[in-house]
GUZA-636097 format. One record per residue (C-alpha): x, z, y. Coordinates in Angstrom, 2 decimals. Each point is the difference from the previous one (the first is absolute). Layout:
@px X	pz Z	py Y
...
***
This chain:
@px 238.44	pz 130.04	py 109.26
@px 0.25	pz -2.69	py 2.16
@px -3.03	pz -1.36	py 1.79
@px -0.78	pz -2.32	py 2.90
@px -2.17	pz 2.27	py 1.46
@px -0.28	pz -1.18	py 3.72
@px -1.66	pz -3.09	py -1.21
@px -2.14	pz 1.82	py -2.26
@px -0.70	pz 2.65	py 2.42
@px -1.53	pz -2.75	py 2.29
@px -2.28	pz -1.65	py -2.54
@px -1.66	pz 3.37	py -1.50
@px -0.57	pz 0.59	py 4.39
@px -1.25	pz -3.45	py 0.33
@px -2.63	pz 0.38	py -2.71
@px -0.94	pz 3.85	py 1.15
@px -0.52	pz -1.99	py 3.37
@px -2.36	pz -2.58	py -1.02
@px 2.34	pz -2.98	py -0.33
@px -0.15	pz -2.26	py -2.69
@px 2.70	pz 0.41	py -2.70
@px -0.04	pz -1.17	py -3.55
@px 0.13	pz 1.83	py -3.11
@px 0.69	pz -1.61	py -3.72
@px 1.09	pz -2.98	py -0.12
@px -2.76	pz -1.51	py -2.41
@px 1.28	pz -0.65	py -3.49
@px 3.35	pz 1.78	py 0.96
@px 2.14	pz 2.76	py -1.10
@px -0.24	pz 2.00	py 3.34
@px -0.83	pz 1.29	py 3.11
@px 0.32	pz -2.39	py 2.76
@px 0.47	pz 0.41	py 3.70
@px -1.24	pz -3.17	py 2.42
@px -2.69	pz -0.15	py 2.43
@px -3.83	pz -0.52	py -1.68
@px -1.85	pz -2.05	py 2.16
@px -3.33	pz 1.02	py 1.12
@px -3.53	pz -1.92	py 1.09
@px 0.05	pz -1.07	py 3.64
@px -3.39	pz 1.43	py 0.06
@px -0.83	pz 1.17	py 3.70
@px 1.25	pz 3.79	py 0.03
@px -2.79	pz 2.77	py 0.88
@px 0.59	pz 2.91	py 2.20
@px 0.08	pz 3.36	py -1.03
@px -3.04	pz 0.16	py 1.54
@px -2.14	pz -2.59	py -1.74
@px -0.92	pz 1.38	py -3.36
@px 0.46	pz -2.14	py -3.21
@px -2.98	pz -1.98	py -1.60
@px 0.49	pz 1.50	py -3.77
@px -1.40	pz -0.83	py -3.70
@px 0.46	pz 3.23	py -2.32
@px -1.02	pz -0.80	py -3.40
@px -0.25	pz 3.27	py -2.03
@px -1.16	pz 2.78	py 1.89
@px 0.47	pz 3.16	py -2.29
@px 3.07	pz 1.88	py -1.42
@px 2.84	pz -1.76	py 0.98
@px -2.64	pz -2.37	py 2.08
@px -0.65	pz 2.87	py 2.07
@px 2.92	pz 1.67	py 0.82
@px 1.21	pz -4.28	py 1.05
@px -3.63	pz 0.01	py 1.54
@px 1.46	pz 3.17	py 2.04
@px 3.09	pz -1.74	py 0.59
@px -1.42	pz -2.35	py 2.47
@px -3.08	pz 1.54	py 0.63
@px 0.65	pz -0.33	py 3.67
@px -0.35	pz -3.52	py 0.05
@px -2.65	pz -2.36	py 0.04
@px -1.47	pz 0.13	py -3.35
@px -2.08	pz -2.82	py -0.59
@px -0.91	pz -0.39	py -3.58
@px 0.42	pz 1.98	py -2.92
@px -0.44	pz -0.81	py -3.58
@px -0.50	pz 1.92	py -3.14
@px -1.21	pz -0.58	py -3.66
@px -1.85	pz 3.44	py 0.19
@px -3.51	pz -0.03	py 2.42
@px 0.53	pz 3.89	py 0.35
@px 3.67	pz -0.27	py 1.11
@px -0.60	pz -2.77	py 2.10
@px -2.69	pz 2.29	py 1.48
@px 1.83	pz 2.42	py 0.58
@px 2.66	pz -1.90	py 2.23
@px -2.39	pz -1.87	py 1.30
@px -1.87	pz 3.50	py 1.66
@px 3.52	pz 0.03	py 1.83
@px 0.38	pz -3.10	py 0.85
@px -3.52	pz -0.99	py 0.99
@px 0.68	pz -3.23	py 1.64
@px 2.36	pz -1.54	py -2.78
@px -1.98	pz -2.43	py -2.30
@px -0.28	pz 0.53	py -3.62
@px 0.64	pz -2.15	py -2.90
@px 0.94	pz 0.69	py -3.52
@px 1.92	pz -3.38	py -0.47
@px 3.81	pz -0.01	py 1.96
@px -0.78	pz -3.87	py 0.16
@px -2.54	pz 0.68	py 2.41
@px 1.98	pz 2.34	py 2.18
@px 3.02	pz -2.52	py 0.01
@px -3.17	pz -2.31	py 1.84
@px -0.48	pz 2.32	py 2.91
@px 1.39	pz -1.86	py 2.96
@px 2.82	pz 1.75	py 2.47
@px 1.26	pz 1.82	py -2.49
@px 3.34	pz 1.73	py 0.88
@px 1.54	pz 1.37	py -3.31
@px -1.45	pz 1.08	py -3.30
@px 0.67	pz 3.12	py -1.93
@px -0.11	pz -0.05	py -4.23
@px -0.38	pz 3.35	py -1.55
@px -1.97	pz -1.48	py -3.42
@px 1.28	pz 0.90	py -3.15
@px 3.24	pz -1.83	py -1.18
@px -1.81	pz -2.73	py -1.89
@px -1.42	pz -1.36	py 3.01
@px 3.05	pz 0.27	py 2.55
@px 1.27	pz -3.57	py -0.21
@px -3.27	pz -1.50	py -0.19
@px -0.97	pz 1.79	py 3.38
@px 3.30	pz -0.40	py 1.49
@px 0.67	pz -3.82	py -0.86
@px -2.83	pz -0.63	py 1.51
@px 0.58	pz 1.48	py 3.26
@px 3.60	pz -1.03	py 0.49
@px -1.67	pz -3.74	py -0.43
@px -2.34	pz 0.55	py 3.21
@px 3.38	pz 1.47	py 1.95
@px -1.55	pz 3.67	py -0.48
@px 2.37	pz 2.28	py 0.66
@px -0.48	pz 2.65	py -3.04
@px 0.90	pz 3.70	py -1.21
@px -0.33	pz 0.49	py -4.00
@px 0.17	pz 2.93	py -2.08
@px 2.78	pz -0.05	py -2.29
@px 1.09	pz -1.00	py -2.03
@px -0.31	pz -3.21	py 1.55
@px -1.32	pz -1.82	py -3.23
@px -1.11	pz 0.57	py -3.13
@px 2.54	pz -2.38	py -1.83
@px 3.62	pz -1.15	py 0.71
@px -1.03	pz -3.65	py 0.38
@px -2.79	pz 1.64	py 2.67
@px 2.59	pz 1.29	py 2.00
@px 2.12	pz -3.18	py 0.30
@px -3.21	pz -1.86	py 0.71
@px -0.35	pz 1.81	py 2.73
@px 3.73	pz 0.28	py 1.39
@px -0.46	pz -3.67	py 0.19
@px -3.39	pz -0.09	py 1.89
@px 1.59	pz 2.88	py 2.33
@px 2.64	pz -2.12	py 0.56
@px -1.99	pz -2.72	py 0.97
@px -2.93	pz 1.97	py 1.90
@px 2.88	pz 1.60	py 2.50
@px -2.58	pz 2.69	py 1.07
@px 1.08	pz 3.90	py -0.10
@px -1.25	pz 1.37	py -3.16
@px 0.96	pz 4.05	py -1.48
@px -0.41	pz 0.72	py -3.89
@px -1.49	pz 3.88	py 0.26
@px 2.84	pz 1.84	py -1.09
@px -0.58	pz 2.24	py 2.95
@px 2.97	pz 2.38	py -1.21
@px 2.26	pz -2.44	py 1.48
@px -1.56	pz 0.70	py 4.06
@px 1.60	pz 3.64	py -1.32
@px 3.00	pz 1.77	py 1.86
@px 1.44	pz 1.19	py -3.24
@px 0.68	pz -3.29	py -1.71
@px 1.80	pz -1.64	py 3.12
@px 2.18	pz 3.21	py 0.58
@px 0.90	pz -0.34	py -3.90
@px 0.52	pz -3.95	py 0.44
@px 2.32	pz 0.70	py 3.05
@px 1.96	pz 2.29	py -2.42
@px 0.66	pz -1.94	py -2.82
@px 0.32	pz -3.38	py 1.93
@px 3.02	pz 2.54	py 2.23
@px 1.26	pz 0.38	py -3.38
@px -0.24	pz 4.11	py 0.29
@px 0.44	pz -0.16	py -4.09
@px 2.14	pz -3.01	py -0.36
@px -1.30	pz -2.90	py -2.20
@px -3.23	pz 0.26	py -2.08
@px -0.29	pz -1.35	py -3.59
@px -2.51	pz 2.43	py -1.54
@px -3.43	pz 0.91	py 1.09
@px -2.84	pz 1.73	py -1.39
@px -3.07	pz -0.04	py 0.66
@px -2.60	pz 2.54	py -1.44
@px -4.62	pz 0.30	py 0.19
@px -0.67	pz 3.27	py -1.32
@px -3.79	pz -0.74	py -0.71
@px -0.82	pz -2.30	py -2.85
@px -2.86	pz -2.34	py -0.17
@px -3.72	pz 0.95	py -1.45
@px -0.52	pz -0.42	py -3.50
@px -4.27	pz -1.36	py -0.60
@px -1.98	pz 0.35	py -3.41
@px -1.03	pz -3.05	py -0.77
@px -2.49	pz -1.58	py 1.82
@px -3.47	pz -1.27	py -0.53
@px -1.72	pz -2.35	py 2.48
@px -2.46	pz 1.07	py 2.18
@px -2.54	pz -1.25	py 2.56
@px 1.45	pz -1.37	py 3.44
@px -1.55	pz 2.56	py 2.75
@px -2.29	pz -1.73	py 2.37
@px 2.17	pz 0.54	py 2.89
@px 3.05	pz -1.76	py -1.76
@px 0.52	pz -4.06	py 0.53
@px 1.95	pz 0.19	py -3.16
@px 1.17	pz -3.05	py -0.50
@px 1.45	pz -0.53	py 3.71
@px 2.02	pz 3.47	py -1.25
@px 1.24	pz -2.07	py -3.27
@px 1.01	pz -2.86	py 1.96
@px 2.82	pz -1.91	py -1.83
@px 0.69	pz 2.53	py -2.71
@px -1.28	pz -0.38	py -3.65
@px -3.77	pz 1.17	py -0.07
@px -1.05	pz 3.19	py -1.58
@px -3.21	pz 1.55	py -0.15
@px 0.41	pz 3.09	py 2.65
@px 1.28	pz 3.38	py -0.32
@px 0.54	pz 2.78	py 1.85
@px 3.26	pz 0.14	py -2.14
@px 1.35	pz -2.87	py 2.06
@px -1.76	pz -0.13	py 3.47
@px 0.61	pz 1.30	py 3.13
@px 3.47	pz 2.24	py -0.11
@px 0.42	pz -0.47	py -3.90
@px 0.42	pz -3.79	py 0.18
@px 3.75	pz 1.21	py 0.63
@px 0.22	pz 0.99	py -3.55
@px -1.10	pz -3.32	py -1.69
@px 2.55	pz -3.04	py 0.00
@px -3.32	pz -2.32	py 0.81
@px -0.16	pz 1.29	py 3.54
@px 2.87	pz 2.25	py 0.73
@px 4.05	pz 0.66	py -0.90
@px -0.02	pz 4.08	py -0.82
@px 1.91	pz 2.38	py 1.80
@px 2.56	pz -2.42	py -0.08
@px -1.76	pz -2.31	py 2.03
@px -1.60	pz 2.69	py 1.97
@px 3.01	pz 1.89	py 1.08
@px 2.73	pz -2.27	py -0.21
@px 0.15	pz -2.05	py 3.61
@px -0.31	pz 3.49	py 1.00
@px 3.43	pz 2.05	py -1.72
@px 1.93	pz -3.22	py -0.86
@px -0.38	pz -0.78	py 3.59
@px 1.99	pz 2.07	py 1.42
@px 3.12	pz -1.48	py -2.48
@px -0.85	pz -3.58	py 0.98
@px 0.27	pz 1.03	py 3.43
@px 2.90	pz 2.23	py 0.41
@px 2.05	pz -2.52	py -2.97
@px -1.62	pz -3.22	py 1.13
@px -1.01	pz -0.61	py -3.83
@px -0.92	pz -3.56	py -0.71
@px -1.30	pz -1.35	py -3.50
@px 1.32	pz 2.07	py -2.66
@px 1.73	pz -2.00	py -2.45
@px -1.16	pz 2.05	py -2.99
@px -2.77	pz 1.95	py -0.77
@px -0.81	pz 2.28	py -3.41
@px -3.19	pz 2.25	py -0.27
@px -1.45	pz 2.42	py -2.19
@px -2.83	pz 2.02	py 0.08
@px -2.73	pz 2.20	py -2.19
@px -3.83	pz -0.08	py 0.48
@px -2.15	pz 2.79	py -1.54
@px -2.52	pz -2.58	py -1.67
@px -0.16	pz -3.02	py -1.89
@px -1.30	pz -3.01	py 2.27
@px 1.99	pz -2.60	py 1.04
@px -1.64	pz -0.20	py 3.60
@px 0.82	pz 3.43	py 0.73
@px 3.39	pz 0.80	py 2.75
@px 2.89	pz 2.25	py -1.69
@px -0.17	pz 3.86	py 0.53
@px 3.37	pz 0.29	py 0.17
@px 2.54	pz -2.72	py 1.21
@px 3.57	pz -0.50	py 0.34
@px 1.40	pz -3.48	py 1.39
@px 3.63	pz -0.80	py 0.49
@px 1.36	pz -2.40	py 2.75
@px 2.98	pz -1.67	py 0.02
@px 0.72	pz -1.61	py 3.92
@px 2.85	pz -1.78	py 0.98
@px 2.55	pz 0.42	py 2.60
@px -1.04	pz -0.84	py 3.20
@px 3.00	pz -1.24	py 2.84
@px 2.57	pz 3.12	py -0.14
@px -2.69	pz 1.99	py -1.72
@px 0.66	pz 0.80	py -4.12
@px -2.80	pz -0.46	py -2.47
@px -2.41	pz 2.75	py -0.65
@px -1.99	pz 1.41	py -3.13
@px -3.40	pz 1.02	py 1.19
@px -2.20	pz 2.36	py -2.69
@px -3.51	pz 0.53	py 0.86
@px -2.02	pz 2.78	py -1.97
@px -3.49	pz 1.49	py -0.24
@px -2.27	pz 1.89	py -1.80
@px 2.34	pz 2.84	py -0.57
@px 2.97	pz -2.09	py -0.58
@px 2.91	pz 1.12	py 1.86
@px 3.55	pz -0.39	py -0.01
@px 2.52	pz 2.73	py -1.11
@px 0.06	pz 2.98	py 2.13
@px -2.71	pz -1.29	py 2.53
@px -1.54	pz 3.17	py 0.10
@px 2.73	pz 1.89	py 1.60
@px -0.86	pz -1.90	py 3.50
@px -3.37	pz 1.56	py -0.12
@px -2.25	pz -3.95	py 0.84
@px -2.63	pz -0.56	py -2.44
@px 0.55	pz -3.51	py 1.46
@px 3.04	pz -1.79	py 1.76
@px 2.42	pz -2.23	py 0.58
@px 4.07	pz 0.93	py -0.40
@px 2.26	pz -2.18	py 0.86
@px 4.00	pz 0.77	py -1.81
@px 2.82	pz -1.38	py 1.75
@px 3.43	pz 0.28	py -0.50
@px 0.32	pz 3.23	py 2.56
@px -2.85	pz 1.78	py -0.72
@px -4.27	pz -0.07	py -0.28
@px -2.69	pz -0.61	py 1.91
@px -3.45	pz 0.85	py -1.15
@px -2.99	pz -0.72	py 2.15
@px -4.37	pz 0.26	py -0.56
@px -2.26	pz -0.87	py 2.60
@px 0.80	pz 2.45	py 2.90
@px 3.44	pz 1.46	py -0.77
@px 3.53	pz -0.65	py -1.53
@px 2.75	pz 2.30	py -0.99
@px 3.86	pz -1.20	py -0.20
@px 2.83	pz 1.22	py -2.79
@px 3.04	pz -1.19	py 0.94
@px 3.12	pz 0.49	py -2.58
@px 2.94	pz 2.19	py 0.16
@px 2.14	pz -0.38	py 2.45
@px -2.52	pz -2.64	py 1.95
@px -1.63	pz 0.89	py 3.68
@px -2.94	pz -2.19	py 0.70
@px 0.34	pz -1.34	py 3.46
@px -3.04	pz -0.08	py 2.43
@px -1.86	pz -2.90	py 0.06
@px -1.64	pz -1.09	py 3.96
@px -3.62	pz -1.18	py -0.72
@px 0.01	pz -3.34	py 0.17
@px -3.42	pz -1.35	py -0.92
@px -2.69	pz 0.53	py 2.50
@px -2.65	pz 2.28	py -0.90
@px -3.53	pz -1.53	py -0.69
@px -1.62	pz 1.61	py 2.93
@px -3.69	pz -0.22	py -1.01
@px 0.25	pz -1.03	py -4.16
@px -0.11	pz -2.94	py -2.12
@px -3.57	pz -1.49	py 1.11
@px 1.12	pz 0.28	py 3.54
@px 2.98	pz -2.11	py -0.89
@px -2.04	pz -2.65	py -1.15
@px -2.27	pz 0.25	py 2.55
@px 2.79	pz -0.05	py 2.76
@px 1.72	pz -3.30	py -1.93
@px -3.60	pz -1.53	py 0.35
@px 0.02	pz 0.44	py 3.50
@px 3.44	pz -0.96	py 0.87
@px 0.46	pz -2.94	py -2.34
@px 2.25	pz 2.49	py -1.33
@px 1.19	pz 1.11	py -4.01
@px -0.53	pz 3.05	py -2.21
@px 2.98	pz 2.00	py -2.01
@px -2.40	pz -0.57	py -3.25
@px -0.70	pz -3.60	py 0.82
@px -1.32	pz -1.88	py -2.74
@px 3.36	pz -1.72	py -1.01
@px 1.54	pz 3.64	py -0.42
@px -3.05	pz 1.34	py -1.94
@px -0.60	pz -2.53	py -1.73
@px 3.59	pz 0.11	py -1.82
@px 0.04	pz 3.92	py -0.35
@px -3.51	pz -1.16	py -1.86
@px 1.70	pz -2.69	py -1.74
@px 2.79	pz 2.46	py -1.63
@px -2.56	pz 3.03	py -0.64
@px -2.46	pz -2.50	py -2.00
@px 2.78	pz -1.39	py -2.47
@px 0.10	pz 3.48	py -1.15
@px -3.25	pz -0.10	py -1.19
@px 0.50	pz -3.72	py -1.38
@px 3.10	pz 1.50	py -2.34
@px -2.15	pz 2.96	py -1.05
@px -3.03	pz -2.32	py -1.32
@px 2.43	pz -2.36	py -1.40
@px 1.55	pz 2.54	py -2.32
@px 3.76	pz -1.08	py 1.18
@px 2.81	pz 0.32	py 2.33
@px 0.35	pz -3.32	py 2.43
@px 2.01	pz -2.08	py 2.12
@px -1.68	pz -1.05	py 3.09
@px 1.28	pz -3.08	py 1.55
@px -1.83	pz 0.03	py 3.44
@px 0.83	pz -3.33	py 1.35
@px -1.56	pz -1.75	py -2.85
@px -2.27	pz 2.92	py -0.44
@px -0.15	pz 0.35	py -3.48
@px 1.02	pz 2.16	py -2.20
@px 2.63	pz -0.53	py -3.05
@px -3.57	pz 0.23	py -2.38
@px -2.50	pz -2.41	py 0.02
@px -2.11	pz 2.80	py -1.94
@px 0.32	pz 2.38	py 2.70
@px -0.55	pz -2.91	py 2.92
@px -3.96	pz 0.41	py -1.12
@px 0.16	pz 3.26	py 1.96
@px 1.43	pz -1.12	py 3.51
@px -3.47	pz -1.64	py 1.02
@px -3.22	pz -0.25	py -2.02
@px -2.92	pz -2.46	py -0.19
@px -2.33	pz 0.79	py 3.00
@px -4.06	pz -0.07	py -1.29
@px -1.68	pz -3.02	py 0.76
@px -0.51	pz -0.88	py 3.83
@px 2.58	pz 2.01	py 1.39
@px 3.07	pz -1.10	py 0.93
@px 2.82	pz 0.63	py 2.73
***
């Protein structure tokens, strides 16, 4: 397998460094590889902590609250009182406010960190990038594919360091697997799977109730439809409902299909087909079980590849011999590669020796917040930058669009559009009146 791997070797170092280097071209077909220009905002020292927004401050708010609980924590904002007193306890000099608006109005602010749930991440996000806020967002980035565009573009134009939270990516284990299969250690790849052993949860139906006291519910709503509230979709099971969330598919895909995009340098698929089964009869509910087919095209000397994701049990033929309940194997013409979070395992073919790869891509040396913070401080970039994320985010969402819209499409990303206007509803929806990007 050939590979020009000196010049590619230099870029992945650049960005593990700090320096500014692009990802997806917007509205192309793959990975590119020139310089991302950053604000000329006056760099900090290490020594002068960060002025930081964190709106949403438990679950995945806290552990991003830990993230960069070292710095200078200045406001925090949550749609639950007894959350946001909670944090608030740790952080006793950090106002609190229950609107993001009014934390984006806090002067000297330094960066802003978006862990609400995915309803509300381009909202929050848009508006930062539009005050040159430097920003790290949960993935996936967006809750739609026309989200995640929108914000490509507004990344592009902000030029401030900004990390989507797939913090797997800081890992050792997916660069040492990326340095393998960019060495070519099993020769081309052309077929990946990709495999969630957990499915989603399946609700009864559901019957309003009465908003808790501590709740600002309709700051939580926010641009999605309104529905009286329900335990059934608030807090962690807003995941399950296509209102607010994207299923496991949304939930776990910039997190396995990462490692693919990276090590492959996937683009925009050119084809996507899903199917799926949900264990009830509403039409808002996410799929139990999912399986989504990708077709992406060659990229340089690289051949196309077939990417499968599956969850909720689904699994392709004789998975269960590698002993992962969830992973990521990669099939090239000289042998396999399967990988999960924190290790990998190599089958080479008869009569093939796998040839040791030198690390290559520097180590993360404190973790995937520290990046970010470190690219805020240096006028510096992020290997999960926004323009990266936000087309991993693009390609896991149109999976979801060809499951609701019953068919198999062609995705034509430079026009972005799909080859049915039917299924076209699906890549961005009508926001609730007075919210907007």
């Amino acid at each position: 397998m050939k590979r020009d791997l000196s010049r590619r070797e230099f870029l992945e170092a650049a960005v593990a460094a700090g320096t500014a280097v692009a990802g997806a071209a917007i509205g192309g077909a793959g990975i590119l590889s020139s310089p991302q220009p950053v604000s000329a905002k006056e760099p900090k020292t290490a020594n002068e902590k960060l002025n930081l927004a964190v709106i949403g401050v438990a679950d995945r708010g806290q552990a991003n609250l830990n993230g960069v609980a070292n710095e200078n924590i200045v406001v925090l904002c949550d749609i639950d009182d007894r959350r946001l007193e909670v944090a608030g306890a740790r952080f006793p000099n950090a106002k609190r406010v229950v609107d993001f608006r009014e934390a984006l109005e806090v002067a000297n602010l330094d960066g802003l960190v978006c862990s609400t749930p995915d309803h509300m991440h381009a909202i929050v996000v848009a508006a930062a990038l539009k005050k040159g806020l430097p920003v790290y967002c949960e993935k996936p980035l967006t809750h739609s594919v026309w989200e995640a565009r929108q914000l490509r573009k507004l990344n592009a134009q902000a030029r401030v360091p900004t990390q989507m939270g797939n913090q797997i990516h800081a890992e050792p284990n997916y660069r040492r697997v990326v340095e393998m299969i960019r060495a070519g250690t099993i020769g081309p790849v052309e077929r990946v799977h990709v495999w969630l052993g957990s499915g989603v949860r399946s609700f009864p139906a559901v019957k309003p109730m009465e908003t808790p006291s501590h709740i600002h519910y309709d700051k939580w709503i926010g641009p999605a439809p309104f529905r009286p509230f329900n335990e059934a979709h608030f807090h962690f099971n807003w995941r399950y409902w296509w209102d607010f969330g994207g299923g496991q598919l949304g939930d776990f895909g910039c997190h396995f299909m990462d490692l693919p995009f990276w090590a492959l340098e996937l683009g925009a698929p050119s084809s996507v087909a899903a199917t799926g089964e949900k264990g009830h009869d509403g039409d808002n509910e996410c799929p139990m079980r999912m399986r989504v087919e990708y077709k992406f095209p060659a990229r340089g000397d690289m051949p196309p590849v077939h990417l499968t994701w599956s969850h909720g049990g689904w699994m392709p033929e004789g998975a269960e011999a590698y002993k992962m309940g969830s992973a990521v194997l990669f099939e090239g013409a000289d042998g396999r590669l399967i990988a999960d979070y924190g290790s990998h395992k190599l089958f080479m073919q008869e009569g093939k020796t796998a040839v040791p790869v030198k690390p290559w891509i520097e180590n993360s040396v404190a973790g995937h917040h520290a990046e970010w913070l470190t690219a805020i401080r240096t006028n510096g970039s992020t290997s999960s930058h926004f323009e990266y994320g936000g087309n991993l985010t693009e390609a896991v969402l149109l999976g979801n669009v060809s499951y609701r819209a019953g068919k198999p499409l062609v995705w034509d990303t430079r026009n972005f559009k799909t080859d049915s206007p039917e299924a076209d509803r699906f890549l961005k929806r009508d926001y609730r009146p007075g919210w907007s990007l």
